[in-house]
ChimeraX commands (.cxc) that place a marker at each C-alpha (Angstrom):
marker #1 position 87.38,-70.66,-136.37 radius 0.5
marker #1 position 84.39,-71.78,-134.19 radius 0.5
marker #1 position 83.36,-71.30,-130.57 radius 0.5
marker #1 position 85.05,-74.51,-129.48 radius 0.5
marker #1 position 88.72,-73.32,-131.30 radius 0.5
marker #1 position 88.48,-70.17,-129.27 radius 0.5
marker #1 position 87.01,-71.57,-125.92 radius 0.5
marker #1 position 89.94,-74.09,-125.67 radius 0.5
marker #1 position 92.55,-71.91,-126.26 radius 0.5
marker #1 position 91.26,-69.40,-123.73 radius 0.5
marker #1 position 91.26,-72.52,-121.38 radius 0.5
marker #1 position 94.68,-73.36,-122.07 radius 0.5
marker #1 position 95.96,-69.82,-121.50 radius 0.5
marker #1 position 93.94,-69.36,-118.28 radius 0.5
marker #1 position 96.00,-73.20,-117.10 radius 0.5
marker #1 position 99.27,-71.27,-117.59 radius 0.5
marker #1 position 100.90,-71.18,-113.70 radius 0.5
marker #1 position 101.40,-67.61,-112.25 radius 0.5
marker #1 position 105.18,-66.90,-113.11 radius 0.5
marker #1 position 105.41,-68.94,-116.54 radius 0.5
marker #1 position 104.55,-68.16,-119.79 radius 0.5
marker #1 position 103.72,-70.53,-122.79 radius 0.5
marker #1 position 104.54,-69.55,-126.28 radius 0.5
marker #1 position 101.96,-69.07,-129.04 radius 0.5
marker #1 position 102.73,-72.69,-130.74 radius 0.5
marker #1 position 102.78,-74.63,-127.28 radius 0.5
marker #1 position 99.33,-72.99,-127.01 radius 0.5
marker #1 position 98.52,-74.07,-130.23 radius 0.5
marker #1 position 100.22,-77.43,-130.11 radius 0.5
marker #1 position 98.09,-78.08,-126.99 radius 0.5
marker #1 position 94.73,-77.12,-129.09 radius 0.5
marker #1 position 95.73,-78.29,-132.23 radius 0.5
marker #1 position 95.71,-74.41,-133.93 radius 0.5
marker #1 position 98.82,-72.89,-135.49 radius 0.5
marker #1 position 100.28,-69.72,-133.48 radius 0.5
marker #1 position 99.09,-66.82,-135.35 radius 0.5
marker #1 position 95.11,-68.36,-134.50 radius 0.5
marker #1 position 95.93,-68.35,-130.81 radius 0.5
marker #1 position 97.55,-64.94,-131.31 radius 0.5
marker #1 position 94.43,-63.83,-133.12 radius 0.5
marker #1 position 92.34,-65.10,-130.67 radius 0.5
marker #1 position 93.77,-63.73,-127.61 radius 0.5
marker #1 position 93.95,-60.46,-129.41 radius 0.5
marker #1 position 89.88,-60.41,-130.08 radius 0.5
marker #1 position 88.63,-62.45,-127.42 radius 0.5
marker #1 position 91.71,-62.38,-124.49 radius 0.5
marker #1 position 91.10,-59.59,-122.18 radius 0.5
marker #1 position 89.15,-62.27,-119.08 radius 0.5
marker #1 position 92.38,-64.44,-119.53 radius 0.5
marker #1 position 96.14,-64.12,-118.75 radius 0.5
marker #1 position 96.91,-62.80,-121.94 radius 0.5
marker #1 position 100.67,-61.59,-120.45 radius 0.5
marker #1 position 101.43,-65.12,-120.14 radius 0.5
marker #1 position 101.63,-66.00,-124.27 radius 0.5
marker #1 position 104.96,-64.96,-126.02 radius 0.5
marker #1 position 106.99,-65.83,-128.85 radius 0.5
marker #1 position 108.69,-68.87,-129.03 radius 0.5
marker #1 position 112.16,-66.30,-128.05 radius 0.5
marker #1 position 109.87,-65.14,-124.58 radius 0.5
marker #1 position 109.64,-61.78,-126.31 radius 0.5
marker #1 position 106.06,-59.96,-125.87 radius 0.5
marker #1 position 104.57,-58.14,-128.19 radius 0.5
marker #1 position 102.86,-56.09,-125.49 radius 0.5
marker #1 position 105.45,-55.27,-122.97 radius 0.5
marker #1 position 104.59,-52.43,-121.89 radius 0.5
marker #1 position 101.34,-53.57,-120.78 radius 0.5
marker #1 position 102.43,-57.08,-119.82 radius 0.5
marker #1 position 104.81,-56.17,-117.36 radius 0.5
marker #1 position 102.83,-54.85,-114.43 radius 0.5
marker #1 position 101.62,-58.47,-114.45 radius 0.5
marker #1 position 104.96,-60.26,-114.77 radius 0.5
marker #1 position 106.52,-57.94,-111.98 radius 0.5
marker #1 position 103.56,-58.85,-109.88 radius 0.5
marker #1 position 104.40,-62.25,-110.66 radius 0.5
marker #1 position 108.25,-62.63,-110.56 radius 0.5
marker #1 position 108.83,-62.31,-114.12 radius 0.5
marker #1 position 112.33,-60.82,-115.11 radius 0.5
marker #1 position 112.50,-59.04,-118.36 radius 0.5
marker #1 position 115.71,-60.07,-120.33 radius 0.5
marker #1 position 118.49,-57.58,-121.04 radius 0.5
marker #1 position 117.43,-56.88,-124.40 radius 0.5
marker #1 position 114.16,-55.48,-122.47 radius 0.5
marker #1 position 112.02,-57.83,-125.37 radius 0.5
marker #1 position 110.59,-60.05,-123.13 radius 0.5
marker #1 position 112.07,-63.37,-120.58 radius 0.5
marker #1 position 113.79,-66.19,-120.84 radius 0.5
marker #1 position 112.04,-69.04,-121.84 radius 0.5
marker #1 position 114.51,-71.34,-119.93 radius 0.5
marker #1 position 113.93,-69.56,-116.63 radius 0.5
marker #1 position 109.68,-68.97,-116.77 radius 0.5
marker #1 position 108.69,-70.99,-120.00 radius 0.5
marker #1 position 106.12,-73.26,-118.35 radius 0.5
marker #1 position 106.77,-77.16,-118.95 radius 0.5
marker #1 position 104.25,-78.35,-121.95 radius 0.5
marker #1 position 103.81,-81.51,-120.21 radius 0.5
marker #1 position 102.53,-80.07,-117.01 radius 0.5
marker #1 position 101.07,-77.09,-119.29 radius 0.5
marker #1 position 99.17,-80.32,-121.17 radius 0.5
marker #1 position 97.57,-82.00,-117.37 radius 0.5
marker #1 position 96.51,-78.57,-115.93 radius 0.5
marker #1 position 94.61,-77.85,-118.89 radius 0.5
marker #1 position 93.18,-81.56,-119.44 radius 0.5
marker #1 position 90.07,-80.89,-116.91 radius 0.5
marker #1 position 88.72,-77.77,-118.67 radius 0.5
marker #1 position 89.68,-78.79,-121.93 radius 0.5
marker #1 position 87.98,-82.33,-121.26 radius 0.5
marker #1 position 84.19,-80.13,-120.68 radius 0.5
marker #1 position 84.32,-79.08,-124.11 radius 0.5
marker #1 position 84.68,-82.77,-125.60 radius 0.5
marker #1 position 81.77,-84.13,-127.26 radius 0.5
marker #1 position 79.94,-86.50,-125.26 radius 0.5
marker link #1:1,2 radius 0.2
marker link #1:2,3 radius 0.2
marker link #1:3,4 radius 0.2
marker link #1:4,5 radius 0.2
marker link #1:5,6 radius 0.2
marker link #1:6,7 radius 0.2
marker link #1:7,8 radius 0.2
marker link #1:8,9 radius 0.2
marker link #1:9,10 radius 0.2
marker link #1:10,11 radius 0.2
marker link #1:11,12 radius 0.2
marker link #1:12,13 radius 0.2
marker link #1:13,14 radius 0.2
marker link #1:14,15 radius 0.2
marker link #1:15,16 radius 0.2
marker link #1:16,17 radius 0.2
marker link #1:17,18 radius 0.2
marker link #1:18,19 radius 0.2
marker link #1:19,20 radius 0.2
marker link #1:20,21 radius 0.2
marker link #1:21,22 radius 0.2
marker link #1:22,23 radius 0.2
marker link #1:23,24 radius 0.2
marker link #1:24,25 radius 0.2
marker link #1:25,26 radius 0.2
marker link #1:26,27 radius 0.2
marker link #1:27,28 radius 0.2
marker link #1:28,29 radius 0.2
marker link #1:29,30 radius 0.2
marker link #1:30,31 radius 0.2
marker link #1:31,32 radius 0.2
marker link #1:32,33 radius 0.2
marker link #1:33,34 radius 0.2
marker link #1:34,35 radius 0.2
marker link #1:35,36 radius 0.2
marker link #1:36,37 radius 0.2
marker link #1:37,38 radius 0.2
marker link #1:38,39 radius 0.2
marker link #1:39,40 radius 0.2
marker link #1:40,41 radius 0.2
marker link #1:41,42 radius 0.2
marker link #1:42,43 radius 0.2
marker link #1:43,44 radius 0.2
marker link #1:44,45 radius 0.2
marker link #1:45,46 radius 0.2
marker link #1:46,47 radius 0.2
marker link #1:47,48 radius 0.2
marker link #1:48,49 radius 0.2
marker link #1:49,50 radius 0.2
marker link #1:50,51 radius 0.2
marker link #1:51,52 radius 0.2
marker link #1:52,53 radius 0.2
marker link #1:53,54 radius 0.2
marker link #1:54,55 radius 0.2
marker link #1:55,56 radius 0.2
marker link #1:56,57 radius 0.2
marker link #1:57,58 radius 0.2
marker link #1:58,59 radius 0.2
marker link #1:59,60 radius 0.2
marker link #1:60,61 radius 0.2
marker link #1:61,62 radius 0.2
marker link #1:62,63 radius 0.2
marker link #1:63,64 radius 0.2
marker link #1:64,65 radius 0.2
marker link #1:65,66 radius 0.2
marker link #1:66,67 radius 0.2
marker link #1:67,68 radius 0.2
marker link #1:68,69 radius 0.2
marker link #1:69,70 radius 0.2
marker link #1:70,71 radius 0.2
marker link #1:71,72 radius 0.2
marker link #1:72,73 radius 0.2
marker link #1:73,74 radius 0.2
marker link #1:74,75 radius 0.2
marker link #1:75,76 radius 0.2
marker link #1:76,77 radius 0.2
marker link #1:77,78 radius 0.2
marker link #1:78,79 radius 0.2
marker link #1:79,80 radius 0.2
marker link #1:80,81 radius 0.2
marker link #1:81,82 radius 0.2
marker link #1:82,83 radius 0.2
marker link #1:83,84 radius 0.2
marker link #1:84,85 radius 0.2
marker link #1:85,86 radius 0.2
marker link #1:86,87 radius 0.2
marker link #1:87,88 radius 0.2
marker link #1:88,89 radius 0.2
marker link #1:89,90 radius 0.2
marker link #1:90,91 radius 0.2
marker link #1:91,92 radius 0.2
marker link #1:92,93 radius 0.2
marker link #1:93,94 radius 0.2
marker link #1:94,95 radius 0.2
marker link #1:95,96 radius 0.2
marker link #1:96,97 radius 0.2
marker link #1:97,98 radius 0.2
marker link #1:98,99 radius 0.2
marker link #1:99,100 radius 0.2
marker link #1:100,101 radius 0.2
marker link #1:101,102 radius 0.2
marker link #1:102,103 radius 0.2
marker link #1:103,104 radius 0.2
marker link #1:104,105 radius 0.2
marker link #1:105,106 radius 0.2
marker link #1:106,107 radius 0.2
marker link #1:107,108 radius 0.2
marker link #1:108,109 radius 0.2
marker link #1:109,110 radius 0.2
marker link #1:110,111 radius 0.2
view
């Protein structure tokens, strides 16, 4: 993993809209990384970022407890099961996901 790897999924994470989250592998998908690498780095290098916004691919967080001052701040509702949302209701749209992260993404390119 080099500088780059980690800078652009930071940048990704940081495109997810207030009120959505993203799962690990649309992160990755975006960057071209596998989930667990995106889970790594946001777990070593996450903390300036919107870290509460990456779940599962189920919307379940592995850090509730600490993620959910930030989703009840931003109109995220925790599923019965108390795991995590609903990826139907607050999963943000990859495509969208894809053109908000295009600009900072796009500074990182080789030139």
């Amino acid at each position: 993993m080099d500088d780059v790897t980690v800078e652009r999924v930071l940048r990704v994470v940081e495109a997810i809209p207030p009120g959505r989250v993203a799962a690990y592998g649309e992160v990755g998908q975006i960057v071209g990384v596998g989930p667990r690498l995106v889970g790594r780095i946001l777990r070593t290098w996450g903390a300036g970022v919107p870290w509460w916004r990456v779940t599962n691919s189920y919307g379940d967080h592995p850090l509730l407890a600490r993620a959910l001052p930030h989703w009840e701040r931003e109109g995220i509702v925790v599923k019965p099961n108390g795991r995590g949302c609903r990826m139907s209701g607050f999963g943000a749209d990859l495509d969208q996901l894809r053109e908000r992260a295009r600009p900072g993404l796009s500074e990182l390119d080789p030139s």
